[in-house]
N, CA, C and O atoms as CSV, one atom per row, in Angstrom:
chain,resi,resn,atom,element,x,y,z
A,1,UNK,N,N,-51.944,28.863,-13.084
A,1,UNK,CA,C,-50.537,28.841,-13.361
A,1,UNK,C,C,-50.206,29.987,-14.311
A,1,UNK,O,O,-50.974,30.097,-15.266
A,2,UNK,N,N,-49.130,30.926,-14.218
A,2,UNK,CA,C,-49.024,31.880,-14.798
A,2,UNK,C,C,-47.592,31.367,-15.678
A,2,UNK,O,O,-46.581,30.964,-15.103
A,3,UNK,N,N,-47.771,31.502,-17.585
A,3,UNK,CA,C,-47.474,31.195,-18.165
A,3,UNK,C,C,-46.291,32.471,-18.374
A,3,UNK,O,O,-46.730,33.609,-18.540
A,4,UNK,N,N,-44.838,32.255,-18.360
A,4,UNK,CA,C,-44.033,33.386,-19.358
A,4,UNK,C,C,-44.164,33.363,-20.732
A,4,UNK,O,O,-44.827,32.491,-21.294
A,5,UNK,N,N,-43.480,34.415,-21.435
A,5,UNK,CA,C,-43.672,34.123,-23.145
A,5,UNK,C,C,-42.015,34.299,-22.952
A,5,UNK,O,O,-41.400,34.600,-21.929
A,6,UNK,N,N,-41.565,34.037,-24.150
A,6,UNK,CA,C,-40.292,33.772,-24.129
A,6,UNK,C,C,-39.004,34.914,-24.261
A,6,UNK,O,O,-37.835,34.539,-24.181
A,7,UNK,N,N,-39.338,36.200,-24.451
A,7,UNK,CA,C,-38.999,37.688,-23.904
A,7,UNK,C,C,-38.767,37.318,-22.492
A,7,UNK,O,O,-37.682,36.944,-22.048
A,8,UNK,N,N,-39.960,37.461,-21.755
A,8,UNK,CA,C,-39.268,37.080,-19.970
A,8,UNK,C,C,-38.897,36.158,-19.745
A,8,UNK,O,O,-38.528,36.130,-18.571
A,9,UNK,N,N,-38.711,34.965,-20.410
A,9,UNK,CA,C,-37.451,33.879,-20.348
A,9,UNK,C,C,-36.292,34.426,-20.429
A,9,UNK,O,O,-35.403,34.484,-19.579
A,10,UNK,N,N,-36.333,34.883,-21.630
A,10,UNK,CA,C,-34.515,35.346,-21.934
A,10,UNK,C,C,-34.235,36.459,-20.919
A,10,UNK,O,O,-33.114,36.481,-20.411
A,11,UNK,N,N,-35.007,37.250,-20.620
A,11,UNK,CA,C,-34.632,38.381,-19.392
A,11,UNK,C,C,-34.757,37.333,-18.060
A,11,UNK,O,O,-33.960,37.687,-17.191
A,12,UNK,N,N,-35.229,36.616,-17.826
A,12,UNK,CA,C,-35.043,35.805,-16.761
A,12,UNK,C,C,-33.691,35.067,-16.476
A,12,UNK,O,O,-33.053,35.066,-15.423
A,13,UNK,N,N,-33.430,34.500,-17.545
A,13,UNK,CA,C,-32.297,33.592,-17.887
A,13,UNK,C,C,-30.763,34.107,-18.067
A,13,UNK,O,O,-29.656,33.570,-18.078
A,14,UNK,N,N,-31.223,35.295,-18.190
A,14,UNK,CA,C,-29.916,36.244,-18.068
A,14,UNK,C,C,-29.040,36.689,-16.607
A,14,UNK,O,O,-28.076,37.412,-16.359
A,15,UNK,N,N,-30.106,35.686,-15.707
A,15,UNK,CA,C,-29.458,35.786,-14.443
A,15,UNK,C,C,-29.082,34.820,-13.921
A,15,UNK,O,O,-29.351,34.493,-12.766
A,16,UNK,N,N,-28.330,34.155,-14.781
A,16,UNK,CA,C,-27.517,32.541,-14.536
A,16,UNK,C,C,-26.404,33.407,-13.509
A,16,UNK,O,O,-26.753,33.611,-12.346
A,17,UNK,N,N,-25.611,33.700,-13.792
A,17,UNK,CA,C,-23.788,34.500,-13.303
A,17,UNK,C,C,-24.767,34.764,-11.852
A,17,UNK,O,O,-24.641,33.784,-11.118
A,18,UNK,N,N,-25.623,35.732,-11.301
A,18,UNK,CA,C,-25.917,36.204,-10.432
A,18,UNK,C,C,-26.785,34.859,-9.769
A,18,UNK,O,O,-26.692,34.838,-8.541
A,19,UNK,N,N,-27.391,34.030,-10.196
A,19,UNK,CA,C,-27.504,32.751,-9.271
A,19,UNK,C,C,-26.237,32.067,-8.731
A,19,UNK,O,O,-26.149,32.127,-7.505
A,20,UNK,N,N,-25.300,31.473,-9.323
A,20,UNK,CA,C,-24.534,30.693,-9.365
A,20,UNK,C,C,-23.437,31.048,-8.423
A,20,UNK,O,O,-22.823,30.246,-7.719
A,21,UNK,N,N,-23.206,32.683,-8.501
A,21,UNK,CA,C,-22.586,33.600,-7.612
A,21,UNK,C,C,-22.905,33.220,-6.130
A,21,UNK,O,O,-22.323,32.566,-5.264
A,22,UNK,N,N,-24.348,34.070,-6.228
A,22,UNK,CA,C,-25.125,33.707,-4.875
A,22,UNK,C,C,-25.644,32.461,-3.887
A,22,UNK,O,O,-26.052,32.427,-2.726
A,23,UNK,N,N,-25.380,31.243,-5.140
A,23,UNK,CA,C,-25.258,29.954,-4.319
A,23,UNK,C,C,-24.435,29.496,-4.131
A,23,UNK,O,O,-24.155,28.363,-3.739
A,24,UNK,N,N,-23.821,30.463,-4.430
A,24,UNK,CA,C,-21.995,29.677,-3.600
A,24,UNK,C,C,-21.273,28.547,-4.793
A,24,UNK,O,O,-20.114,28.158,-4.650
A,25,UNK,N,N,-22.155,28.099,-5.977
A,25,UNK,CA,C,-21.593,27.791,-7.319
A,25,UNK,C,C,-20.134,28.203,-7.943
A,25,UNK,O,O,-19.325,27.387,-8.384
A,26,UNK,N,N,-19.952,29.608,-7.899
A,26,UNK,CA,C,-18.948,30.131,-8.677
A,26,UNK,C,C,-18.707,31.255,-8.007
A,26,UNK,O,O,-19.654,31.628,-7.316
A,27,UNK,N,N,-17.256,32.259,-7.973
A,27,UNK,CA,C,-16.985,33.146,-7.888
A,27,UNK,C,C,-17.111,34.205,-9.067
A,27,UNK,O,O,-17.037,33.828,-10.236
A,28,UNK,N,N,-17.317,35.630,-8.709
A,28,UNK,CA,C,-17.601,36.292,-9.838
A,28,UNK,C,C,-16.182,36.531,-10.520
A,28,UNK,O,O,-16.074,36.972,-11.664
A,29,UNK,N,N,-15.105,36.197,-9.704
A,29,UNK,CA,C,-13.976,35.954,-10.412
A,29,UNK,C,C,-13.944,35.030,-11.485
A,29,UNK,O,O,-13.892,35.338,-12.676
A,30,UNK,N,N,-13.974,34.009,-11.068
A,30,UNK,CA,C,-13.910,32.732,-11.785
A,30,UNK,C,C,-14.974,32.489,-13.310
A,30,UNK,O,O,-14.760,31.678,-14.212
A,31,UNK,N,N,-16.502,33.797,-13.170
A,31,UNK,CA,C,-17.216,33.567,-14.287
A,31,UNK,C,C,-16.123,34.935,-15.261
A,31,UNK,O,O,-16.039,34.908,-16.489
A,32,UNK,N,N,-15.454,35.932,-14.451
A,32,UNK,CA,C,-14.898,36.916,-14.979
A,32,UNK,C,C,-13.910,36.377,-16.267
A,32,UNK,O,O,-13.662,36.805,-17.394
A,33,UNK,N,N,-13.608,35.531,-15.686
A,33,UNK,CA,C,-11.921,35.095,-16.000
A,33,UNK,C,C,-12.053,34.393,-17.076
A,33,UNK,O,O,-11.274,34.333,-18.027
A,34,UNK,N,N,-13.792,33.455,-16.814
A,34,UNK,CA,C,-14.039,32.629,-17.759
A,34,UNK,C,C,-13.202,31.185,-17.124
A,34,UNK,O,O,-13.138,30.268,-17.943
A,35,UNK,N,N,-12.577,30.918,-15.780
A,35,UNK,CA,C,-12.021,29.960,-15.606
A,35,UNK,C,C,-13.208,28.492,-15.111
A,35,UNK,O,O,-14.424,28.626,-14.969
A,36,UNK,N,N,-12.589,27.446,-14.965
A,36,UNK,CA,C,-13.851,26.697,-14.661
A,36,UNK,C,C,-14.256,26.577,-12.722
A,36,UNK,O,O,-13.694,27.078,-11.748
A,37,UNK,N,N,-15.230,25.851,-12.829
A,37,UNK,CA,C,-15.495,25.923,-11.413
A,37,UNK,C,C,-15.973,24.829,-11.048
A,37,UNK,O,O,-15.995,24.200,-12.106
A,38,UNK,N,N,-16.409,24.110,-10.197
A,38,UNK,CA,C,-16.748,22.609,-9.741
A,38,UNK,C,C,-18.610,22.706,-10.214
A,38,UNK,O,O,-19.341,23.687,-10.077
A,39,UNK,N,N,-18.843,21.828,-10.577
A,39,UNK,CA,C,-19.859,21.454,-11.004
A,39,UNK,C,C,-21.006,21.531,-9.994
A,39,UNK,O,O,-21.205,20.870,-8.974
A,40,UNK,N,N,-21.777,22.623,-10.618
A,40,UNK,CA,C,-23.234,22.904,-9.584
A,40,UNK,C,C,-24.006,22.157,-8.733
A,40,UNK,O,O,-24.465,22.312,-7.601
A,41,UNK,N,N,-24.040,20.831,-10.045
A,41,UNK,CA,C,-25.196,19.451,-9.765
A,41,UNK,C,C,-24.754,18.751,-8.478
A,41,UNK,O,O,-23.876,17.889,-8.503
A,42,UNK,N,N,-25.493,19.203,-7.133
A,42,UNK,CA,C,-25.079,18.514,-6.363
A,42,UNK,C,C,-24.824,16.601,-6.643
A,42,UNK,O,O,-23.894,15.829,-6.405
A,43,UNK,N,N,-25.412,16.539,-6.905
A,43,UNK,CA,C,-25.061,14.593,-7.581
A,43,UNK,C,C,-24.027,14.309,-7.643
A,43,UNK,O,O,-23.470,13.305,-7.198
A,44,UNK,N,N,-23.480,15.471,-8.417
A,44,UNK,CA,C,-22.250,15.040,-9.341
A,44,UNK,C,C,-21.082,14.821,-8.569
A,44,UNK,O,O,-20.345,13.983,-9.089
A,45,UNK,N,N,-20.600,15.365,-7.338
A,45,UNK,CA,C,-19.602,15.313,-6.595
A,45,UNK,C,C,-18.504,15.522,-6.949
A,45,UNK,O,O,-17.726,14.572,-7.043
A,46,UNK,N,N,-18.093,16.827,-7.258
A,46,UNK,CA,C,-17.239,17.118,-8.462
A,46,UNK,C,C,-16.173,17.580,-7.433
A,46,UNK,O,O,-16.370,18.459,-6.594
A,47,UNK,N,N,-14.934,16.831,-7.610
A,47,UNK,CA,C,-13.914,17.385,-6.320
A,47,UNK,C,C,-12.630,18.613,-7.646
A,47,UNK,O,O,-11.589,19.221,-7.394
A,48,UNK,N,N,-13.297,18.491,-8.726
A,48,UNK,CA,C,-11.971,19.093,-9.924
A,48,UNK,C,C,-12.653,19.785,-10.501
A,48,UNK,O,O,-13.502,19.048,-11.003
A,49,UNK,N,N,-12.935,21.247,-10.897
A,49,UNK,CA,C,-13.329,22.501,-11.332
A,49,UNK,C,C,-13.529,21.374,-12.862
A,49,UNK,O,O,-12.614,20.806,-13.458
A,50,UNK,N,N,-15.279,21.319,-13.239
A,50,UNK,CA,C,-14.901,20.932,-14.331
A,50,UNK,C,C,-16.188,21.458,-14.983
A,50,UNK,O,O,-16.651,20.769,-15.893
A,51,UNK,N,N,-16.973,22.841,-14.561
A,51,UNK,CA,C,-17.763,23.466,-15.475
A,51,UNK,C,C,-17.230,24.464,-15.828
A,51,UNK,O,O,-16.361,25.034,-15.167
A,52,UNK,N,N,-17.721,24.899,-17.084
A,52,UNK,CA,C,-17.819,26.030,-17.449
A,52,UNK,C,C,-19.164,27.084,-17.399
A,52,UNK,O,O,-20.290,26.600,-17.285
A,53,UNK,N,N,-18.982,28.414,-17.484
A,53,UNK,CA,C,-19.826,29.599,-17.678
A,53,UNK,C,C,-19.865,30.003,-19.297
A,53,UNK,O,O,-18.806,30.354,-19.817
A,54,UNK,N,N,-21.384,29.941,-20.288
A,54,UNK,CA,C,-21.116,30.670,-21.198
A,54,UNK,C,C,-21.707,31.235,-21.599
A,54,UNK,O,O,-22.695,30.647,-22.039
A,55,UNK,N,N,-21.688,32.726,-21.813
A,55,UNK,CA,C,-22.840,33.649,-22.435
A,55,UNK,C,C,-22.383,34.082,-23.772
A,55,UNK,O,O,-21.226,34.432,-24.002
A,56,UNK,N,N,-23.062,34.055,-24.397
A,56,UNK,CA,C,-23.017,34.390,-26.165
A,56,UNK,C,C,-23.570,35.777,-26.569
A,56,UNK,O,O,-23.718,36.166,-27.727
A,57,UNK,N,N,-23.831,36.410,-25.526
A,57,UNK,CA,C,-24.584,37.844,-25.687
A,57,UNK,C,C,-26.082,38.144,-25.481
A,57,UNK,O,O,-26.963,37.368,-25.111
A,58,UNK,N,N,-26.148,39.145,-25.730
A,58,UNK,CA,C,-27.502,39.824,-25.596
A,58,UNK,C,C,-28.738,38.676,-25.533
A,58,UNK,O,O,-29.489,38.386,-24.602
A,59,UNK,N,N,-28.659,38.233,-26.668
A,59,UNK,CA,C,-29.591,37.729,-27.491
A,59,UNK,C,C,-29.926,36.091,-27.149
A,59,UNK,O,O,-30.735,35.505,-27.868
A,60,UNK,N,N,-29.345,35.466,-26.152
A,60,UNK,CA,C,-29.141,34.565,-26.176
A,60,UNK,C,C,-29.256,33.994,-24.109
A,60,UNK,O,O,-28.763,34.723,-23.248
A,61,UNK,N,N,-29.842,32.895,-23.813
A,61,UNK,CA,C,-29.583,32.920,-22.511
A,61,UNK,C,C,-27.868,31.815,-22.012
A,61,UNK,O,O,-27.371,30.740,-22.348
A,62,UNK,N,N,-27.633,32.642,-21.320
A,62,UNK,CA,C,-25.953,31.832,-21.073
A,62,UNK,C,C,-26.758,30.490,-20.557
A,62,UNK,O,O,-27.886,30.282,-20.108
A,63,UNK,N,N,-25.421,29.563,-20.898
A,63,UNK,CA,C,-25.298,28.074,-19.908
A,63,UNK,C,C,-24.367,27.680,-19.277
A,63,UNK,O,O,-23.272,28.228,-19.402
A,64,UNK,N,N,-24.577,26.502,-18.333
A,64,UNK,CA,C,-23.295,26.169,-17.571
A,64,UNK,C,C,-22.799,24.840,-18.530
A,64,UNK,O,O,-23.742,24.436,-19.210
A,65,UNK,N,N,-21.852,24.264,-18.687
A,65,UNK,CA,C,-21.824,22.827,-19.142
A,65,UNK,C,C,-20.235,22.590,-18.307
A,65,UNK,O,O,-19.170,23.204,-18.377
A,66,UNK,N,N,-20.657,21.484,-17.574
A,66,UNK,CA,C,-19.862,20.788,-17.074
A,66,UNK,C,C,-19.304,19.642,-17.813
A,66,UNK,O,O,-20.071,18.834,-18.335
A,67,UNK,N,N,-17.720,19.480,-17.918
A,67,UNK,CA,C,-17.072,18.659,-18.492
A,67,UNK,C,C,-17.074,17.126,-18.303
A,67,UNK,O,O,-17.114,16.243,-19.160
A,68,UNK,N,N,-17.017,17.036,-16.869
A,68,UNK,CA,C,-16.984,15.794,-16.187
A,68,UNK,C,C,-18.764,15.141,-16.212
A,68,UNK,O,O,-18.884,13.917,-16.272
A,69,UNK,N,N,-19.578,15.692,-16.182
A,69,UNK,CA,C,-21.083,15.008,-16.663
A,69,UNK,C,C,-21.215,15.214,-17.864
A,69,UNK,O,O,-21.638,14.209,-18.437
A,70,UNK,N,N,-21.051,16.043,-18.502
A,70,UNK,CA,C,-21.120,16.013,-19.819
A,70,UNK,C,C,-23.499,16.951,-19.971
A,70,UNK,O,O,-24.461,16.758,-20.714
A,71,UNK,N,N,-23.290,17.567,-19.126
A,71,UNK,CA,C,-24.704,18.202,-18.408
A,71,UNK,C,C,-24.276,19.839,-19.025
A,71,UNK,O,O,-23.299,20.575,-19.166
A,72,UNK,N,N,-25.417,19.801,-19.207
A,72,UNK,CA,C,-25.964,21.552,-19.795
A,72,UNK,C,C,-26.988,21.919,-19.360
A,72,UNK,O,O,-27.980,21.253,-19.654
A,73,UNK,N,N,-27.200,23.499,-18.217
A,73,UNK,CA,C,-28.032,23.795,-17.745
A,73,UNK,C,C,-27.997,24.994,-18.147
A,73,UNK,O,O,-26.911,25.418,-18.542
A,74,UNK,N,N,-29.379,26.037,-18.164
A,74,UNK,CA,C,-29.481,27.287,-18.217
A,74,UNK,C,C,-30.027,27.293,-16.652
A,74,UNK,O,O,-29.776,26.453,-15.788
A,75,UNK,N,N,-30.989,28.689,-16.516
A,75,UNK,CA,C,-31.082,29.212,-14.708
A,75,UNK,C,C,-32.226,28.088,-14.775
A,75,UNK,O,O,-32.029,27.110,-14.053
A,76,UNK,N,N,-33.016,28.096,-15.297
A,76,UNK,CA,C,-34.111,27.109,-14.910
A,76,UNK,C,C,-33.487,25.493,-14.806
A,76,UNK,O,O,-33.323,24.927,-13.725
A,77,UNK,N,N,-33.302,25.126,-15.590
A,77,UNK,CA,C,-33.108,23.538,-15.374
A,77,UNK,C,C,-31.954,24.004,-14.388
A,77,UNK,O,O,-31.548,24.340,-15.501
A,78,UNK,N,N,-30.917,24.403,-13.343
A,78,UNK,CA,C,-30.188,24.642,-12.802
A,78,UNK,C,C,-30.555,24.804,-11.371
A,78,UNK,O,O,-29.955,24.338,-10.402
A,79,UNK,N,N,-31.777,25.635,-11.381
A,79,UNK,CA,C,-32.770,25.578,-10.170
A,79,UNK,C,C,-32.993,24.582,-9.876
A,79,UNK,O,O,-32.690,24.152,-8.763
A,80,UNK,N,N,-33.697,23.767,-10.930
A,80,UNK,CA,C,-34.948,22.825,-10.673
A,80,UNK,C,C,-33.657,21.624,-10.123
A,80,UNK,O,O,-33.880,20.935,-9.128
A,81,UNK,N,N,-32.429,21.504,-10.843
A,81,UNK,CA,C,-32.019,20.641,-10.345
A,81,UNK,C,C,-31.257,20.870,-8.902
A,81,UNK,O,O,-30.604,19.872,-8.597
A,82,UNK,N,N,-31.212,21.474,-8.358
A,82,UNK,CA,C,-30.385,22.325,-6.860
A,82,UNK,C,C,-31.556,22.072,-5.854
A,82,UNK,O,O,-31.716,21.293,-4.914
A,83,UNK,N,N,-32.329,23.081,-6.456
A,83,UNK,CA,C,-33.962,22.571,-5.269
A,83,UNK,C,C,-34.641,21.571,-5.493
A,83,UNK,O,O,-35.727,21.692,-4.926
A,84,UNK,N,N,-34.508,20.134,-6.329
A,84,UNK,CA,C,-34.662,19.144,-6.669
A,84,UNK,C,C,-36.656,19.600,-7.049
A,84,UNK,O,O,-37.628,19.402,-6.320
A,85,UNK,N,N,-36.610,20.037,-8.010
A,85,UNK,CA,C,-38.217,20.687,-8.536
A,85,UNK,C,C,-37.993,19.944,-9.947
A,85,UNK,O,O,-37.037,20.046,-10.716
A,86,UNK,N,N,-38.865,19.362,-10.028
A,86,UNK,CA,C,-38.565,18.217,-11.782
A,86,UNK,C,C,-39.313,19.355,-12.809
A,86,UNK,O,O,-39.079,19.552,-14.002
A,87,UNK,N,N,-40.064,19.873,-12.128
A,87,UNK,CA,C,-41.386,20.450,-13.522
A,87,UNK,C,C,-40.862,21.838,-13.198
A,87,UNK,O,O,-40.541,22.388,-12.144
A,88,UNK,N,N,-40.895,22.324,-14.854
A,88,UNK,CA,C,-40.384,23.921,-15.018
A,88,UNK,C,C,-41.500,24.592,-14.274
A,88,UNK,O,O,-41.086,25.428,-13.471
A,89,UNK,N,N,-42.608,24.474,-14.314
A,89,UNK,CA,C,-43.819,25.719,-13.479
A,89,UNK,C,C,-43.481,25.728,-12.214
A,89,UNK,O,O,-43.844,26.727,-11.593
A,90,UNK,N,N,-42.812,24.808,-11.550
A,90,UNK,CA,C,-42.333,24.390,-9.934
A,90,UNK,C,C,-40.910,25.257,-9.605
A,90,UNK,O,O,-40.383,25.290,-8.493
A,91,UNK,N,N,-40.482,25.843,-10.625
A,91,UNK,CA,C,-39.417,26.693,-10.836
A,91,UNK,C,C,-39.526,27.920,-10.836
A,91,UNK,O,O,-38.733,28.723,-10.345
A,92,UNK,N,N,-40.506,28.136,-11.382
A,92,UNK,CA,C,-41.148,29.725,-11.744
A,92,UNK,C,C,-42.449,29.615,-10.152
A,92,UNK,O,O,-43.178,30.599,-10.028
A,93,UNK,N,N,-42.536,29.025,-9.616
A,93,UNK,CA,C,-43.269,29.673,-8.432
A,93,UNK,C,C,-42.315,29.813,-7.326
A,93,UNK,O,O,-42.676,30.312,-6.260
């Protein structure tokens, strides 16, 4: 199992906007605008835009947090929960 250190986390994790985009999650409008968007977690069945996008900068990996679950994901727990993968190493392969 090949371990990251937490440098290629945060460069990893910095590609929340470009997942979320590409799974049909969010428009790059909608992370532009900062407006909300329906909640990723397939579970959740979210028929009312009720996440948000937030990046804090450089230094930091963005999250989603949805209003209506009251759920906070970065790219990994976001994966794992979409491709239903429970364990972070099941994420990274």
């Amino acid at each position: 199992m090949k371990y990251i250190d937490e440098q290629e986390k945060m460069e990893l994790g910095r590609h929340l906007a470009d997942y979320l985009i590409e799974s049909g999650c969010a428009t790059p409008e909608a992370l532009e605008r900062g407006n909300n968007f329906c909640c990723p977690d397939p579970t959740h069945g979210d028929d009312f835009p009720s996440a948000h996008y937030y990046d804090k900068g450089p230094n930091t990996c963005p999250v989603v947090y949805c209003f209506g679950c009251s759920n906070t994901w970065d790219l990994f727990k976001l994966i794992g929960v979409r491709e239903n993968l429970p364990d972070f190493s099941h994420v990274l392969s």
